[in-house]
N, C-alpha and C positions, 0 to 999 in steps of 0.2 A: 504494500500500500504506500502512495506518496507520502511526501510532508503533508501537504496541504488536505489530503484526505484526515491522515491520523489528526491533523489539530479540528478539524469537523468533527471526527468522532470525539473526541475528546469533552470537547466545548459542550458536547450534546449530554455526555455524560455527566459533567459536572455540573450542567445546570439543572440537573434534578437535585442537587442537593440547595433546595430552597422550600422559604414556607411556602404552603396553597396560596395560589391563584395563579391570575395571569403575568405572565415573564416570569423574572427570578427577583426574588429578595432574601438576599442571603447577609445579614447583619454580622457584627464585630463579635468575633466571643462568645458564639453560639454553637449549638447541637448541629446547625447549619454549617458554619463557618469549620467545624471538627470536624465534619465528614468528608468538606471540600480539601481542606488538608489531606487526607488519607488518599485519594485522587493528585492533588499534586505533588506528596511523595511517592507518589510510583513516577512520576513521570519523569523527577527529578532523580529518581534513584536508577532509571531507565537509561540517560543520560550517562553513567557513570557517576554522579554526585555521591558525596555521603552526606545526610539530612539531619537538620534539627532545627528546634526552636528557642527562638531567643528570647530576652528577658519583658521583651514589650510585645510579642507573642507574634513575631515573622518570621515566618516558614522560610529556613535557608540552607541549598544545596551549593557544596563547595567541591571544587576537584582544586586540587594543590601543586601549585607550577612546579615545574621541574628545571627550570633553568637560569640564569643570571637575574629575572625578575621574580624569583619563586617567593619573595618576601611582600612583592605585591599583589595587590586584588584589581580584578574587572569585575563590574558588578551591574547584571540584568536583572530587569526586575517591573514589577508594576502589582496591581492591588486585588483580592479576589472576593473583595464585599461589593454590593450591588448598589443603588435604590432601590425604593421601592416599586415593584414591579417594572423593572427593569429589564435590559438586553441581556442576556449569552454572551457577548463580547467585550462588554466597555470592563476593562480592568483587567479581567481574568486572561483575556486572550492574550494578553503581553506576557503573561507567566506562560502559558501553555506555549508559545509560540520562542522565550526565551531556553525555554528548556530543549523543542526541535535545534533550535540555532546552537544551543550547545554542543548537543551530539552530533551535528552534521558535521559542525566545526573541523573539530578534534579525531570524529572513529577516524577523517579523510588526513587530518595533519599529526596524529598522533597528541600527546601530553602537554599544556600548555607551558610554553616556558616560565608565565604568570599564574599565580590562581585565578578561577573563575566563580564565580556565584551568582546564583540565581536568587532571586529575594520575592517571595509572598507575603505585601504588606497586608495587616491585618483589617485598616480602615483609612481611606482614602475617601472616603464619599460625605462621611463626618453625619448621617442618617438615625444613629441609634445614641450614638453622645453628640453634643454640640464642639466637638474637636475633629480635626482629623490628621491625619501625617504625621501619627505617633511613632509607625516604624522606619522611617527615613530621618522625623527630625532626632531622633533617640543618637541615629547613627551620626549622624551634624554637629550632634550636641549644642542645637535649640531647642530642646524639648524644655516645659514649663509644668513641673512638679503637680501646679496647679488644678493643671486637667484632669487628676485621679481624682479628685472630686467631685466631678460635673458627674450627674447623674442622668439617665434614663427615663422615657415614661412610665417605667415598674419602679421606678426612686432605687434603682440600683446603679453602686458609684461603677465609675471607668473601671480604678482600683482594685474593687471588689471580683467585675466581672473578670477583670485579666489576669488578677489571682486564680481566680475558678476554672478558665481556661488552661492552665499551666504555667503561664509568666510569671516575672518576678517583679512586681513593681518597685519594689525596696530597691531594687539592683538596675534601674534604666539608669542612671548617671552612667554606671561604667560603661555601655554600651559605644560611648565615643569613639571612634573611626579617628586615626591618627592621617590627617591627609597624605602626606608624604609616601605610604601605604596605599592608597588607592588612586590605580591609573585613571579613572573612569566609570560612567555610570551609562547603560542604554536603556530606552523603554520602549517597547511597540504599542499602539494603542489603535483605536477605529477613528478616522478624521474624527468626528461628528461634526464635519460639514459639507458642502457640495464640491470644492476645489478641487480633490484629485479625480471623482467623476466627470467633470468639467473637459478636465483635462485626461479624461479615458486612460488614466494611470493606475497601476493596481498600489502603489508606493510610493512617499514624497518625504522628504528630510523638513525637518524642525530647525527651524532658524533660530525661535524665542518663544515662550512662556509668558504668557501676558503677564502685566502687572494690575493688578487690581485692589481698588477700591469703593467703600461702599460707606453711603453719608445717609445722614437722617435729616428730612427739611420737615419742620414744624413750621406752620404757619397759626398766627393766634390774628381772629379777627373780634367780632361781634355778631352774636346769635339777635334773634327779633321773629316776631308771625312772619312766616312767607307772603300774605295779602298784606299788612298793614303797614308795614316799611318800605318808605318811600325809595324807589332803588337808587334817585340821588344820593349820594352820603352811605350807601351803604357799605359796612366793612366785614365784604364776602369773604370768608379764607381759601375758598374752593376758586375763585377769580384767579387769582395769581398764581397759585399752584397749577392751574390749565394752563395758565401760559408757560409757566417754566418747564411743566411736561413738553408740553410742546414745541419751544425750544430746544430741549434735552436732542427729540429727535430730528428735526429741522437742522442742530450743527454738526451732532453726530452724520450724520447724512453724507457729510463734506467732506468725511476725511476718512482716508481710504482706510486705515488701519488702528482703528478706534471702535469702541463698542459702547452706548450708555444705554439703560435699564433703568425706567418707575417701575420696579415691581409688584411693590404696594403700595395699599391708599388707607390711609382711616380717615374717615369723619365723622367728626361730633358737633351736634349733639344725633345728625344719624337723623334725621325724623324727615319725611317731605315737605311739611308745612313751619320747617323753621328754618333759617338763615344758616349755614355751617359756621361756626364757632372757630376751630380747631383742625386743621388737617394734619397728617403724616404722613410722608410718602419717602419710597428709599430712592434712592440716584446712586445707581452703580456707574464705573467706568471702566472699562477694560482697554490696555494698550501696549504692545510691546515695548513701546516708548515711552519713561515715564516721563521725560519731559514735555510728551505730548499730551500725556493723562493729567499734567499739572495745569497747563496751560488752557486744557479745556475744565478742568476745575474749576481755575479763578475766573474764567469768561463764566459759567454758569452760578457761581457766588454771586459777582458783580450783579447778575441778571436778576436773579431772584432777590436779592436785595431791592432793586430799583422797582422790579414791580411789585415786592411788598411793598414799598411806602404808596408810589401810586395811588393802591387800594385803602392805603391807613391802616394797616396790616405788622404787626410785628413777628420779625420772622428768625430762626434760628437754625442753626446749619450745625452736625454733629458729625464729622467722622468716624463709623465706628469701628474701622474693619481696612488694612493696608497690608500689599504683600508687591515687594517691588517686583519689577521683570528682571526675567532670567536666560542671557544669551546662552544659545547650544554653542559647545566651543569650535571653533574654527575649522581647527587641525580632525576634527571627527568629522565635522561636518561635510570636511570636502573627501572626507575616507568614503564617508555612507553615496555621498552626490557620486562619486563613482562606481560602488556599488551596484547600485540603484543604473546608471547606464548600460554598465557590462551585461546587466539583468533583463532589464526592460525597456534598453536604449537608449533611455534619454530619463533626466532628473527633473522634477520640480520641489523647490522651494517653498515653506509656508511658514505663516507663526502659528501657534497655538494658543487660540482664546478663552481655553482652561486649563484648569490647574491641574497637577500633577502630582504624583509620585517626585519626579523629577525637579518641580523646584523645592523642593526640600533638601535633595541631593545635589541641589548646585552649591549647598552651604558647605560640603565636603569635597566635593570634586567636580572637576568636565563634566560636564554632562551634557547627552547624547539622544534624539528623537525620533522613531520614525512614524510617519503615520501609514493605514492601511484603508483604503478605498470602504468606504460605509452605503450601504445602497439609503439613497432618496436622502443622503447628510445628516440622519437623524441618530439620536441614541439618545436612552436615559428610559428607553419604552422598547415591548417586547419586541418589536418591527426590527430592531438592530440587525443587521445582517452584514458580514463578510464573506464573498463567496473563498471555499476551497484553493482554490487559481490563486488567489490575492495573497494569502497568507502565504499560501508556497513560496511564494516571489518573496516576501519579506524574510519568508526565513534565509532564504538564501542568501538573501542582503545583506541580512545578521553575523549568518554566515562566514560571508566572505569578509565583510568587515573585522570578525574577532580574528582569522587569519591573516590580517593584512598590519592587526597592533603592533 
């Protein structure tokens, strides 16, 4: 059987380890997430790896270099928890797909001169606690103690849960990854977008890892009867907030490689026959460029400012949530962009405007991208699909690239 067949069967297999319903939802530190382990240790152990798990509970196969770089590590990897009712692909496929890329590597070039690992993050989607990129930042040593606290909606801690799974939460400090130690980091993952369909590519290299951030706009106006206020002088909060929505998208619009989001809206007091009082709405921003994420920040501050007062509107702006961008490095990059031609003739280029495994791992090392052709650009929903073909081709990319370190 090919590559690309064995990681279909595979992906098919492991997405039964999920609760009932539609797609897969497979959470942090569950009966789920243990069974999905026992699947990824055979593949890994398939590989040639010898397996275990570490203290913030990520599945890691290691094969041990055999030559002048035998004291360094490569390190593939990506994440095997879902959303909720989610694809077969988004996370998982990069372990299952890491693991092919191992064995093909090596049975054809023999023993690596460097170690190799393969790393099954526990939670990356951050679904079941309000954290996430506990097993990459562990290894960075940005992890924040913190998070063992944050609870569940069963009010069980992080702590608790990764205890009961096997880990050691007493012991994540040591975890830290000595960079000098590790050559590199790779991920495979599904676009989720339309570019490399676009461009009828089954494979495209990772340029950057957006950087994102996410603000909270309060607007305070003045409530009154919907009939009996005169709408001269009225101090709407829902007025200016439609425009600064609407701005958000209107500049967003303009520029090529930028993304901004109102995701949500509250209003109060909430009723049809009274004036909105209070809005809340978030303003995300996404951009591999933070100076371009900055600069479209303070054009939309400025904005929402002026047309709070306008209205006679007092209004307030709260960043709650920043994660700078993360370039793929260079010298990989143009490893993979050849790859990727030798493979399937020709390379394209893209940033990624989510987040990752991998920017976590740029805190520790290079780090390295590929994406893999998603039908109709979608994912986060059961529709996810990578056909066979595609994956083949990435593995081989993979491949050829840990050959070519």
């Amino acid at each position: 059987m090919d590559a690309g067949l064995i990681a279909s069967k595979r992906l098919e297999e492991i997405a039964k380890c999920s609760l009932p319903g539609d797609g897969v939802t497979r959470l942090p530190f569950t009966d789920e997430h243990k069974q999905a382990n026992t699947h990824i240790a055979g593949w890994m152990k398939q590989a040639g790896m010898t397996v275990r798990l570490d203290a913030a509970g990520t599945l890691i196969g290691r094969i041990e270099g055999q030559g002048a770089r035998a004291s360094r590590t490569f390190i593939l990897g990506s994440h095997q928890d879902s959303v909720r009712n989610g694809g077969m692909f988004d996370g998982i496929m990069g372990v299952a797909l890491a693991c092919q890329a191992v064995e093909q590597a090596f049975a054809e070039k023999g023993e690596p001169d460097f170690a190799v690992e393969v790393h099954a993050y526990a939670d990356e989607e951050g679904v079941r606690f309000p954290t996430a990129l506990l097993g990459p930042r562990s290894l960075a040593g940005s992890f924040d103690a913190h998070v063992l606290k944050m609870r569940d909606t069963e009010n069980v801690s992080l702590e608790d849960a990764l205890e009961g799974f096997g880990g050691k939460p007493e012991t994540i400090h040591s975890l830290k990854r000595n960079p000098d130690d590790v050559l590199g980091y790779l991920e495979m993952h599904i676009e989720q977008g339309p570019v490399l369909e676009q461009e009828n590519l089954a494979v495209g290299t990772v340029t950057a890892i957006c950087g994102i951030e996410r603000n909270t706009i309060t607007i305070h106006g003045k409530t009154g009867h919907a009939g009996t206020v005169p709408m001269q002088g009225r101090r709407d909060a829902l007025v200016p907030a439609a425009r600064i929505v609407a701005e958000t998208q209107d500049q967003a619009r303009k520029l090529e490689n930028l993304r901004a989001t109102c995701g949500t809206l509250s209003i109060l007091p909430g009723a049809v026959n009274q004036i909105p009082e209070t809005v809340s709405f978030s303003l995300e921003i996404r951009s591999p460029d933070d100076a371009a994420r900055d600069s479209f920040r303070s054009h939309m501050v400025d904005y929402a400012h002026r047309v709070g007062e306008e209205q006679g509107c007092r209004l307030t702006i709260e960043k709650t949530y920043e994660q700078p961008a993360q370039d793929c490095d260079p010298h990989y990059r143009r490893f993979l962009e050849d790859a990727c031609s030798m493979t399937q003739g020709r390379s394209v280029s893209l940033p990624s405007g989510a987040t990752h495994d991998a920017s976590a791992m740029a805190e520790l090392c290079p780090i390295a991208m590929l994406f893999v052709r998603c039908r109709g650009g979608v994912s986060h929903v059961p529709e996810e699909f990578a056909s066979s073909e595609d994956m083949e081709q990435a593995i081989a990319i993979a491949a050829r690239f840990l050959r070519a370190l």
